[in-house]
C-alpha positions in Angstrom: 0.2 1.9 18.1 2.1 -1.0 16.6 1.3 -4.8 16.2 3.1 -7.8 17.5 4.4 -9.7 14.4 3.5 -13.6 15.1 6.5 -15.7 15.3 4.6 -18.9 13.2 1.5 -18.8 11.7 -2.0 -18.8 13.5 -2.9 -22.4 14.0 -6.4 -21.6 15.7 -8.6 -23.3 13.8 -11.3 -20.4 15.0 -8.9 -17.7 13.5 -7.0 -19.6 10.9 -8.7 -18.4 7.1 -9.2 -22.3 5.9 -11.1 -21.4 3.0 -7.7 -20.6 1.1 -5.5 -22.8 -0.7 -2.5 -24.2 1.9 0.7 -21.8 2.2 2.9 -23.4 -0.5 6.3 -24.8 0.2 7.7 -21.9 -2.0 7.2 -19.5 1.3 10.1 -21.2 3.2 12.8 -19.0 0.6 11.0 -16.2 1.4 11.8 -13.2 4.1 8.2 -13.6 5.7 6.6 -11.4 8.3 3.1 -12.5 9.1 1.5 -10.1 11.6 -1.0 -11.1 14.2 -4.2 -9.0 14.1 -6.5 -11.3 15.9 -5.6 -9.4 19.1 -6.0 -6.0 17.8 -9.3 -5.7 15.1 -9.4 -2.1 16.0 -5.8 -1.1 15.0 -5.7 0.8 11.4 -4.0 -1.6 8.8 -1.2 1.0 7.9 -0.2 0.8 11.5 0.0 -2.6 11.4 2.4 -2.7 8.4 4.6 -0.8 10.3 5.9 -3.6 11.7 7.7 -4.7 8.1 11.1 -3.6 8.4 11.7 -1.2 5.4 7.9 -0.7 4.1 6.5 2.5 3.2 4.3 5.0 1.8 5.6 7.6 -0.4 4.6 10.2 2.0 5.4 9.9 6.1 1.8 11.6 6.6 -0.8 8.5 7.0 -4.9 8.0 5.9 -6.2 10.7 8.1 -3.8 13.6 6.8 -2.0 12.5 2.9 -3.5 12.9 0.0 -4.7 10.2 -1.1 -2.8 9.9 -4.5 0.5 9.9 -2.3 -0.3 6.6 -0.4 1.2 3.8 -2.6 3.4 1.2 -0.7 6.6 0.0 -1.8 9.7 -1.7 -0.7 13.4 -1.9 -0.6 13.9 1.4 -1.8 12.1 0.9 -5.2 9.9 4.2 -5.1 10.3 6.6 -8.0 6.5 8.0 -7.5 3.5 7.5 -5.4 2.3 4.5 -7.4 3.1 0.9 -5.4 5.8 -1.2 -5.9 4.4 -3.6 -3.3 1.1 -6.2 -4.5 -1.6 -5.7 -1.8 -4.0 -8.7 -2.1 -7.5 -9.3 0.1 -8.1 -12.8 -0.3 -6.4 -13.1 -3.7 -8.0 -9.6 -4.9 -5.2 -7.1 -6.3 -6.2 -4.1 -3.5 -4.9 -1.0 -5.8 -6.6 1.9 -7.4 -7.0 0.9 -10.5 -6.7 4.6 -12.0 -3.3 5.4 -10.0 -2.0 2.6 -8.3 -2.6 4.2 -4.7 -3.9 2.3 -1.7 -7.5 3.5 -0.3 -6.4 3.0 3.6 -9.7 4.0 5.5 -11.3 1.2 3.2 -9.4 -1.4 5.0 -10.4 -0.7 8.5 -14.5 -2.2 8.0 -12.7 -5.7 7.3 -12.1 -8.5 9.9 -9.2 -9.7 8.8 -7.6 -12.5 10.1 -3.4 -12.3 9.6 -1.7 -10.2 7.3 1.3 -11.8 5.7 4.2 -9.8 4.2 6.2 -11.5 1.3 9.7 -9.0 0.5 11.2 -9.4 -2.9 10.3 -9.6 -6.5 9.3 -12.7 -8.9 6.4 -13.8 -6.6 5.6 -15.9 -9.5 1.7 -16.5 -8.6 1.1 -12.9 -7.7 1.7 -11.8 -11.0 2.6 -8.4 -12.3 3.2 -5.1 -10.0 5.2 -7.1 -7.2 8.4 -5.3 -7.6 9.1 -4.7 -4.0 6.6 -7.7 -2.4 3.2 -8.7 -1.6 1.4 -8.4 1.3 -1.7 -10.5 1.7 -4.7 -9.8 3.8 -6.6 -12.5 4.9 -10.5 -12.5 5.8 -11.5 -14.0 9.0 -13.9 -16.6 9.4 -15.4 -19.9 10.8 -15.2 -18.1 14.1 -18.6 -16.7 16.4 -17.9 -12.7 17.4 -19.8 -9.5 18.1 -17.2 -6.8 18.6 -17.5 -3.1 19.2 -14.9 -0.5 19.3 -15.5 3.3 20.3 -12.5 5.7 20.9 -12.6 10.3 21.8 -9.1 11.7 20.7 -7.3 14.9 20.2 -8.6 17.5 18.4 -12.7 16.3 18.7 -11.7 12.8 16.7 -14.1 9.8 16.6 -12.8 5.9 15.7 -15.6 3.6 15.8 -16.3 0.1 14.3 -18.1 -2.6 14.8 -18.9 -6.5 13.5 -20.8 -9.6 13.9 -19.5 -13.1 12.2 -21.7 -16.1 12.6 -21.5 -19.4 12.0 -23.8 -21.0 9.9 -23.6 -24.9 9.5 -20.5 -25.2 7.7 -20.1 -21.6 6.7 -20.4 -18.3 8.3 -21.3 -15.3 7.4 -20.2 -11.7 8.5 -20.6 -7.8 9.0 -18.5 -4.7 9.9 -18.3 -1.2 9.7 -16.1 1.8 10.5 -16.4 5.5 11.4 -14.0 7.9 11.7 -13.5 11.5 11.5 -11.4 14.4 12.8 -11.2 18.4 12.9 -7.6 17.4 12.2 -4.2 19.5 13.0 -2.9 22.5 10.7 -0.4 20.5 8.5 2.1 23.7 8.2 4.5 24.0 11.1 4.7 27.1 13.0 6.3 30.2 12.1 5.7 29.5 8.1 1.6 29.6 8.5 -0.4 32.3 7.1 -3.7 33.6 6.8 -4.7 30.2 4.7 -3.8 27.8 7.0 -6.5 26.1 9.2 -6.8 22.2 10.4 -7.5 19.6 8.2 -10.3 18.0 8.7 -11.8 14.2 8.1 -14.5 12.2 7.4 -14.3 8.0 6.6 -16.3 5.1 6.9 -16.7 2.0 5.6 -18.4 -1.1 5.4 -17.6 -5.0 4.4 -20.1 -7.7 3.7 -18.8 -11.6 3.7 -21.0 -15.1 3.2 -19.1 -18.3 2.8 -21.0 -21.0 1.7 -20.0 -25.1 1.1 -20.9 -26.3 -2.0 -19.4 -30.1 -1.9 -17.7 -31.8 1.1 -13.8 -30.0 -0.1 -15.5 -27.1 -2.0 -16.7 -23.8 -0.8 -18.3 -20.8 -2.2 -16.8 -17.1 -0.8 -18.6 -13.8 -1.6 -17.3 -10.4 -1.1 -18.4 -6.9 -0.9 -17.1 -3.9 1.0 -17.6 -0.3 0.0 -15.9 3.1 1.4 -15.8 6.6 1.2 -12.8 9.5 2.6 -12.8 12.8 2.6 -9.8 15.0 3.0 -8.9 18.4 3.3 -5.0 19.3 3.2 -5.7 22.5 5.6 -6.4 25.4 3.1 -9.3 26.5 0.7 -9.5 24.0 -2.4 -7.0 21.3 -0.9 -9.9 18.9 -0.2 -10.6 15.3 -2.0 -13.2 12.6 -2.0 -12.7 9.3 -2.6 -15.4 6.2 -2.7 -15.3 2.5 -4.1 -17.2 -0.6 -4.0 -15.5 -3.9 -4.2 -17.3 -7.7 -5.3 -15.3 -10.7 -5.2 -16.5 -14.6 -5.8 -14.0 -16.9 -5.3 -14.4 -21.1 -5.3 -11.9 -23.0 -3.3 -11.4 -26.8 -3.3 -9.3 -28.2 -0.5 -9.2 -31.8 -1.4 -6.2 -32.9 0.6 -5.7 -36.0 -1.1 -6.2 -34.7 -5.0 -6.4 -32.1 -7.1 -6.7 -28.8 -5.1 -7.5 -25.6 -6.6 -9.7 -22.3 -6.4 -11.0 -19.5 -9.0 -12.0 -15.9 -8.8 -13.4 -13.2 -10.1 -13.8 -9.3 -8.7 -14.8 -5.9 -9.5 -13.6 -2.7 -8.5 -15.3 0.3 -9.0 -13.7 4.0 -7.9 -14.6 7.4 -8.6 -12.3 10.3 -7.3 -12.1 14.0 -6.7 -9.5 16.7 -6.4 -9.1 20.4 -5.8 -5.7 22.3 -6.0 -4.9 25.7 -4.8 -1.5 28.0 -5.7 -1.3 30.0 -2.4 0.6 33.4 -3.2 3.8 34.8 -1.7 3.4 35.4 2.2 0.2 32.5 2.3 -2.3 35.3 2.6 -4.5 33.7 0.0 -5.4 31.2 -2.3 -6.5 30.7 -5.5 -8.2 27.8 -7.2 -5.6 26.3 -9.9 -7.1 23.0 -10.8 -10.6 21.0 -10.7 -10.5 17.3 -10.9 -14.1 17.1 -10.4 -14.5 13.6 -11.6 -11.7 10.5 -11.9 -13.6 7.3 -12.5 -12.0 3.6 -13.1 -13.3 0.3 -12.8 -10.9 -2.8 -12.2 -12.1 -6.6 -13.5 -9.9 -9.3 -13.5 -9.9 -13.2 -12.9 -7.5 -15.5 -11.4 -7.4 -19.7 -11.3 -5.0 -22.0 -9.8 -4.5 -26.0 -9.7 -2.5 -27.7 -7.4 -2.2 -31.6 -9.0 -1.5 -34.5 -6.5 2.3 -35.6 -7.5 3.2 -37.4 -3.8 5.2 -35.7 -0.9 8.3 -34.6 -2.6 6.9 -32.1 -5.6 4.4 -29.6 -5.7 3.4 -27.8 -9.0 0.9 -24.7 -9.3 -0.3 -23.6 -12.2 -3.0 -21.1 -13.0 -3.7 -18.2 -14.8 -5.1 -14.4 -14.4 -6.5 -11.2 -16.4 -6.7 -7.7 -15.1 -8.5 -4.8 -17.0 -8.5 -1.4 -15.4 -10.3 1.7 -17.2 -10.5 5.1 -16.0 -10.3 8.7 -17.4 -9.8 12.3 -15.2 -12.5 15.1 -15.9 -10.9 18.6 -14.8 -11.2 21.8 -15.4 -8.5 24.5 -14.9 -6.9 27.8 -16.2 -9.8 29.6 -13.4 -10.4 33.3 -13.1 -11.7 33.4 -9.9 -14.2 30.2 -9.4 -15.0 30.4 -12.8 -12.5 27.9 -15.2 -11.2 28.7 -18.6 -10.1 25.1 -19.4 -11.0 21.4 -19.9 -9.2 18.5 -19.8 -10.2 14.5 -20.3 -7.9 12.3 -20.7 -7.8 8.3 -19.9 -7.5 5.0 -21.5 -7.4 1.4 -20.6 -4.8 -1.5 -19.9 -5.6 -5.3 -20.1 -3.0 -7.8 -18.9 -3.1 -11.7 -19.3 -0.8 -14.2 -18.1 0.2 -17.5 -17.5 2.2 -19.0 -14.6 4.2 -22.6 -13.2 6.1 -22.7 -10.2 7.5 -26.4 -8.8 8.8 -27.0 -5.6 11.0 -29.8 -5.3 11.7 -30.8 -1.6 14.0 -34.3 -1.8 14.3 -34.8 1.8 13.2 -32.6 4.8 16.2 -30.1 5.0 16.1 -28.9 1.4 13.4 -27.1 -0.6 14.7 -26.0 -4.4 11.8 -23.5 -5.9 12.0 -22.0 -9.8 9.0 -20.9 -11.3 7.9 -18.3 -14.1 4.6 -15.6 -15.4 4.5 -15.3 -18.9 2.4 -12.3 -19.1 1.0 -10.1 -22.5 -0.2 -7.0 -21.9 -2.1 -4.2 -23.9 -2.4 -0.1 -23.4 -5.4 1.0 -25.5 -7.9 3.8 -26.0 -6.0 6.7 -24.7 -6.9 9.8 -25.0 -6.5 13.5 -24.0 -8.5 16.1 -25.2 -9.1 20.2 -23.9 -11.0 22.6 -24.8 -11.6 26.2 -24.0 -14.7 26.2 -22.0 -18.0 27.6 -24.5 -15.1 27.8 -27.5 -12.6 26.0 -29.7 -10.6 22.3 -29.2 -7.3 23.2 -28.1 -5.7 19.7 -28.5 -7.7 16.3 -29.2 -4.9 14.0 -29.2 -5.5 9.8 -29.6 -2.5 7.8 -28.5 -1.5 4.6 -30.7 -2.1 1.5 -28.4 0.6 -0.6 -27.4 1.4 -4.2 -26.7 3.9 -6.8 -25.1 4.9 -9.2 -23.2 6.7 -9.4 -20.1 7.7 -12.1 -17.6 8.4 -12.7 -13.7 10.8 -15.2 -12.8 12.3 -16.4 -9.6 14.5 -19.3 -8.5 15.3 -20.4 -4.9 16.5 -22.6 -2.5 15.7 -23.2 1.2 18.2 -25.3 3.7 17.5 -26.4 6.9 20.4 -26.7 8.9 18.6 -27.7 11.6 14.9 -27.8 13.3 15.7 -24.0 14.0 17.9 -22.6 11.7 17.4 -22.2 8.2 18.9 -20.5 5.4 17.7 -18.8 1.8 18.7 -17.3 -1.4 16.8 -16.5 -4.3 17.7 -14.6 -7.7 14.6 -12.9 -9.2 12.7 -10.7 -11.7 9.7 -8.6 -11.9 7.3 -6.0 -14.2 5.2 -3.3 -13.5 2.8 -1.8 -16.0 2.3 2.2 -15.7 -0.7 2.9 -13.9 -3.2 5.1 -16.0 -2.9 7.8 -13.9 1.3 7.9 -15.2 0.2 8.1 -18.5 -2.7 10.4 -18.5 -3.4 12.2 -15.4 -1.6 15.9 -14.1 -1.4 16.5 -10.9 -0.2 19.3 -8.2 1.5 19.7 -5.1 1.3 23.3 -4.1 3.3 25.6 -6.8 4.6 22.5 -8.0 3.0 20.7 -11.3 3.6 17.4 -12.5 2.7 16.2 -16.5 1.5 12.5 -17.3 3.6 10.8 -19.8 1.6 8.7 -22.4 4.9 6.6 -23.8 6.1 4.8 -20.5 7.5 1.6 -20.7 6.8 -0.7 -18.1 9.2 -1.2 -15.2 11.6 -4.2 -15.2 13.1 -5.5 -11.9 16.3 -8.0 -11.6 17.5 -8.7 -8.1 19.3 -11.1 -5.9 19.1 -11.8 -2.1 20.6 -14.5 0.7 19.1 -14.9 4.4 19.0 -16.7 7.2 16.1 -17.4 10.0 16.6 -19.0 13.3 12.9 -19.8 14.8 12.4 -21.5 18.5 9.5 -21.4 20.3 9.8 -18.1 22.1 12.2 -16.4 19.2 12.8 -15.4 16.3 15.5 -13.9 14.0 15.4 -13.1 10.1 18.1 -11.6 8.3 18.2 -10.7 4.2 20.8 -9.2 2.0 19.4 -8.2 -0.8 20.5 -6.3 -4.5 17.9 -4.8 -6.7 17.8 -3.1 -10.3 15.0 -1.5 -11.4 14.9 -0.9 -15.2 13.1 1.9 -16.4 11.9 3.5 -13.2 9.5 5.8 -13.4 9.9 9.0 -11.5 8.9 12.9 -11.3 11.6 14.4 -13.6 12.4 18.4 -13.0 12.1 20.2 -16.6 11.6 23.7 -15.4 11.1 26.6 -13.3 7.9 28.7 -13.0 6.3 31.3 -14.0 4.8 29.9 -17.0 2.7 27.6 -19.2 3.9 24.4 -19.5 2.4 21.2 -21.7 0.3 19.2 -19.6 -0.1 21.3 -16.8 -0.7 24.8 -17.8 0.1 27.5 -15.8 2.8 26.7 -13.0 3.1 29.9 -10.7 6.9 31.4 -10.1 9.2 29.1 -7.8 7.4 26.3 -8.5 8.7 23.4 -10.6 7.5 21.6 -13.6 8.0 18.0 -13.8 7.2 15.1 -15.8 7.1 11.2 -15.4 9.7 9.6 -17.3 11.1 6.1 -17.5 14.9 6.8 -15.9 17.4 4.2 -17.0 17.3 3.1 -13.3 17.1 2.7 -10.0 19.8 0.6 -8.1 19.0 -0.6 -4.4 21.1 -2.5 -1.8 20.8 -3.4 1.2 19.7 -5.4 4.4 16.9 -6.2 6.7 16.8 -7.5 10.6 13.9 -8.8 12.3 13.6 -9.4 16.0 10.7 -11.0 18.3 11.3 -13.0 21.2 8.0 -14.2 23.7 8.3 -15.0 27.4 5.0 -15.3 29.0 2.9 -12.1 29.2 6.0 -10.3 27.7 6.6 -9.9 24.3 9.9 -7.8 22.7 10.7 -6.9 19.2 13.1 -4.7 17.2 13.4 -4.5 13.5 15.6 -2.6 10.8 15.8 -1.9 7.4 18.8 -0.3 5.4 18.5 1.1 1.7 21.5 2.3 0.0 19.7 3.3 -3.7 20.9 5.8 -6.5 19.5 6.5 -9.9 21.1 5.7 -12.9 20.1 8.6 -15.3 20.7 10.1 -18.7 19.4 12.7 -21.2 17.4 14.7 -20.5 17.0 13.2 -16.9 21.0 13.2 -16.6 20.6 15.5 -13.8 19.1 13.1 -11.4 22.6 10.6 -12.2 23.9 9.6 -8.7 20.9 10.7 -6.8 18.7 9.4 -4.3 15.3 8.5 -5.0 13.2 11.1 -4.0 11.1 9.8 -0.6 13.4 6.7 0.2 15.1 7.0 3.5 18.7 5.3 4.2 17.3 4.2 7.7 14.0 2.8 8.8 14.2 1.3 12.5 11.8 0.6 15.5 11.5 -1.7 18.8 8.5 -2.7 21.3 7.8 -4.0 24.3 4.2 -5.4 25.0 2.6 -7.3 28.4 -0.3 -8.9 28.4 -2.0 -10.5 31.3 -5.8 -11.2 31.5 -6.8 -7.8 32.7 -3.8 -5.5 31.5 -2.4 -4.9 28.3 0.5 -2.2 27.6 2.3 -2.0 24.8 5.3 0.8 24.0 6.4 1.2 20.5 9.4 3.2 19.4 10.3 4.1 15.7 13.1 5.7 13.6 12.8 7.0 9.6 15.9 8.7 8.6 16.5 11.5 6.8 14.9 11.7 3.3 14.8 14.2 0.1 11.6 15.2 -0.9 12.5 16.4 -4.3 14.3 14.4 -7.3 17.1 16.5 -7.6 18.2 16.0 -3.8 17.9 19.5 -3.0 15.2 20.0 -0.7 15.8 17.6 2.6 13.4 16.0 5.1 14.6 15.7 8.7 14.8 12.1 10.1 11.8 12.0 12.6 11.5 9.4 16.2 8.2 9.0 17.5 6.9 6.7 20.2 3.4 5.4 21.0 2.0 3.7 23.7 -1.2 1.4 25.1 -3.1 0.5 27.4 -6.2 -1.4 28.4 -7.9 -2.8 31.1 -10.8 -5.6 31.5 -13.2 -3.7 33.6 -15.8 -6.4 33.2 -15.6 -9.9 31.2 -17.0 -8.9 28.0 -15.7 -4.9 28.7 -12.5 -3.5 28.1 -11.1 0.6 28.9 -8.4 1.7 26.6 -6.0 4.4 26.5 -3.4 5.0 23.6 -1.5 7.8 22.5 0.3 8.3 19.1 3.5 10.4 18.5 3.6 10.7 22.8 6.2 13.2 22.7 4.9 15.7 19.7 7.7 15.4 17.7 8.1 17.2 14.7 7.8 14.2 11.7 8.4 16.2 8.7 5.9 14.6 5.6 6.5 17.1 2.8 8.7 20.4 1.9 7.5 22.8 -1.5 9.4 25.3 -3.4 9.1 27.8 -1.5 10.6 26.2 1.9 6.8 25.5 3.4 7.0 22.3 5.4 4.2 20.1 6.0 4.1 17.6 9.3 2.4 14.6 9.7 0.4 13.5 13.0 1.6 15.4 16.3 0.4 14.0 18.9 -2.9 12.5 19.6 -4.5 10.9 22.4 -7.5 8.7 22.8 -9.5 7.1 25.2 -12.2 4.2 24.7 -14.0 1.1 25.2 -14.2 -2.1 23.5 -16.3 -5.0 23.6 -16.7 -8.3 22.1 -18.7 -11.6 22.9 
């Protein structure tokens, strides 16, 4: 079930995150969605981002279902791999794993969060590095008095609990929440390919979030942060399952002084450890046997961020400010089994530092113009690596220690808003953007059924350079945005085909007949075009919307990747679309959401294709008392097949049929 996206920003003060820096004047050249989840604190956050026109996960399968290392989030047709092209931030905190780049979803849904705010396009000069497609921002709720509970049954003997209590205290507040959820889960393989392996896939996730704000000075506060989470998955066969916990600590001072100097500093800590199974199912799926062990993948993220906002009068703003992340991490596995028992070991990790240095000015001479250029210097380091196996109880095969590596690398972005009038407005910007690899590109195998995929310990970081032109027309009750845009991604690191099993390939070992050996490589690029619509309009208890997204992107390719020249990006649809229709009166709420992914290939070399899939959800709820609300919602209303991966060997895997559930919900 889909989210309304909020024509303005929240202005209740009771809602509105205060304790954060003001939106700067740089956000009137971007293509904004901010999305409105005051309304709904139940509703999973990758719902809710559904309502971006053109974002995605790599995989069509969501939190409940993917593998976890699938679920990075990117936009505009930038993918490549599962790693995110997109910057999620909580409350100025960089949100992925800091092993692989993926998003840990079911951690998310323990937060109260207050609006999430999605910025499209690269050279988001404050975010820093990683934002080749956007940023989306969550931010925290506070200053606000609530005791909420949610409990939802579903299909297939599924639970979705949470609850929270924020309370104001003097001039701060402090809050709790939790989540539960868990599922016996649907049998991912569709019918008439299933064999004697397949079963349901089962799951199991809960989290919990911690958050005390504190003033320290009349403009000053104090915010502390902690949440922590844990998933388990199973991918519906023997030694498909994966666990996957993390704590999070943030401190972060803000100074709102409205009349001088304004700024804010932070520092976090991110601490993950993950685990993974892989199975090669033989010919006919009549068994399975255990391929690969990753019994142990632990990372830590630290990093740092300040920001100051000088007073220079009505017409200029300046930021400046500075940041540091350091992620670590190393995979443990053990593979080459006969049996349960493993032949094989493999570690292999290293460690990335990044520092950097930002300015972006906004000059606004009069109030129908607003001219924006800014830049991140940013050096960055790739140290320590390593990989090393051994035959278990005998000799070193390979103990290899990678040279470390240095650079630097900027974002830059330059832009102009003009407002033709108090409702119409219009936008360009020219751009550029970076992306380290993730540790998990350069170190870290993995599998997908037959298939085996080698880590790459020389990638270059990813280089973005792009152009786009809009225009916005807001009134009270509607909304329009529109955005051409042109990307090139430099260096784009994607799943290159090398060769065809049976056999024993480097990196990966043995990869069973049919399936294919890959490794990451940096292709020359990935170009991307295209445009996005947005549309919301608001009359009384009725609210409508419709959005669309169009991606026209090739790879530019050579050597020994020259295959891929001309091709799609594997995973990027042509077409994402959807539309809803909501009431809401004081007792009744129904909302109907309909969306459209096109047709999409799963594999790099175009060959294997995934069917464009329509779904529709729907809900409703009704006040039964004041403080006591029934609900009914049903996902994927019509069971429609939404294909979310295809292997080798013509197996295709489905994401959520459909599901109904039935709760309550209260709140005081």
């Amino acid at each position: 079930m889909q989210l309304p996206v909020a024509i303005t920003a929240l202005t209740d003060a009771d809602i509105l995150v205060v304790g954060t820096l003001a939106d700067p004047r740089s956000d009137s050249a971007y293509p904004v969605t901010r999305i409105d989840v005051a309304d709904h604190p139940g509703a999973r956050l990758e719902t809710a981002l559904q309502q971006a026109a053109g974002l995605q996960q790599f995989r069509r399968s969501d939190a409940r279902t993917a593998n976890p290392t699938s679920q990075g989030i990117t936009l505009r047709g930038l993918g490549g791999n599962a790693s995110s092209r997109v910057l999620l931030l909580l409350d100025d905190v960089p949100q992925a794993d800091p092993f692989g780049g993926w998003v840990s979803w079911p951690g998310y849904d323990a937060l109260n969060l207050a609006r999430i705010t999605v910025r499209r396009g690269a050279g988001q000069v404050t975010s820093g590095a990683g934002a080749l497609g956007g940023v989306v921002e969550l931010d925290s709720l506070q200053y606000r008095d609530l005791l909420s509970g949610r409990l939802a049954y579903g299909s297939r003997d599924s639970v979705d609990a949470k609850a929270s209590v924020l309370r104001k205290l003097g001039a701060g507040s402090i809050s709790l929440s939790g989540s539960y959820a868990r599922g016996d889960g649907f049998v991912p393989v569709v019918k008439g390919q299933r064999g004697a392996v397949d079963r349901a896939a089962p799951y199991e996730q809960a989290g919990l979030a911690l958050r005390a704000v504190a003033p320290v000075s009349d403009n000053t506060e104090l915010q502390a942060n902690m949440r922590a989470f844990t998933d388990d998955r199973d991918r519906g066969f023997d030694f498909s399952d994966s666990q996957n916990k993390g704590v999070d600590a943030s401190l972060r001072l803000v100074n709102r002084t409205m009349a001088g100097w304004q700024w804010s500093a932070l520092g976090y800590v991110q601490i993950r450890d993950f685990a993974n199974r892989f199975g090669a199912i033989a010919a006919g799926r009549n068994s399975v046997a255990l391929t690969l062990d990753q019994y142990s993948v632990p990372s830590t993220g630290l990093g740092a961020r300040i920001e100051v906002r000088p007073p220079l009068g009505d017409k200029v703003e300046l930021r400046l400010g500075s940041d540091w992340r350091r992620t670590s991490g190393e995979t443990n596995e053990n593979f080459f089994f006969t049996g349960l028992v493993p032949g094989r070991s493999r570690r292999a990790g290293g460690q990335s530092d990044t520092i950097g240095f930002f300015a972006e000015g906004s000059y606004t001479p009069n109030d129908n113009l607003t001219l924006t250029l800014g830049g991140h210097a940013d050096r960055w380091k790739i140290t320590n690596g390593f990989r090393k196996e051994v035959n278990i109880g005998g000799t070193v095969r390979s103990d290899d220690v990678f040279a470390d590596r240095s650079g630097w690398e900027g974002t830059g972005r330059g832009s102009i808003a003009l407002f033709v009038n108090d409702s119409v407005k219009l936008r360009g910007a020219a751009y550029a953007g970076w992306r380290l690899p993730t540790l998990n590109e350069l170190y870290r195998p993995f599998r997908v059924g037959a298939d085996a995929t080698a880590a790459n310990e020389l990638l270059t970081p990813e280089r973005v350079q792009g152009v786009e032109i809009g225009a916005d027309l807001e009134t009270d009750a509607l909304s329009l945005r529109a955005t051409a845009f042109a990307n090139r991604l430099k260096n784009a690191i994607a799943n290159v085909g090398l060769g065809i099993g049976p056999g024993n390939f480097p990196g990966v070992g043995f990869v069973a007949a049919g399936g294919v050996y890959r490794q990451r490589q940096n292709l020359d690029a990935i170009a991307s075009k295209g445009v996005e619509l947005e549309f919301d309009y608001r009359s009384g208890p009725y609210a409508f919307g419709a959005r669309y997204a169009y991606v026209d992107a090739e790879v530019d390719a050579s050597g020994t990747a020259a295959l891929l020249d001309g091709l799609r990006p594997a995973q990027v649809p042509r077409h994402f679309a959807s539309a809803s229709v909501a009431y809401d009166a004081d007792a009744f709420r129904a909302e109907f959401d309909v969306r459209y992914v096109g047709g999409q290939f799963e594999d790099d070399i175009n060959s294997r294709g995934l069917d464009d899939a329509l779904t529709v959800d729907a809900g409703f709820s009704y006040r039964l008392l004041d403080k006591l609300r029934l609900e009914l919602r049903g996902e994927n209303l019509f069971d429609r097949r939404v294909e979310a991966a295809i292997g080798s060997d013509g197996v295709i895997e489905r994401a959520t049929p459909r599901t109904i559930w039935a709760g309550i919900a209260v709140e005081f």
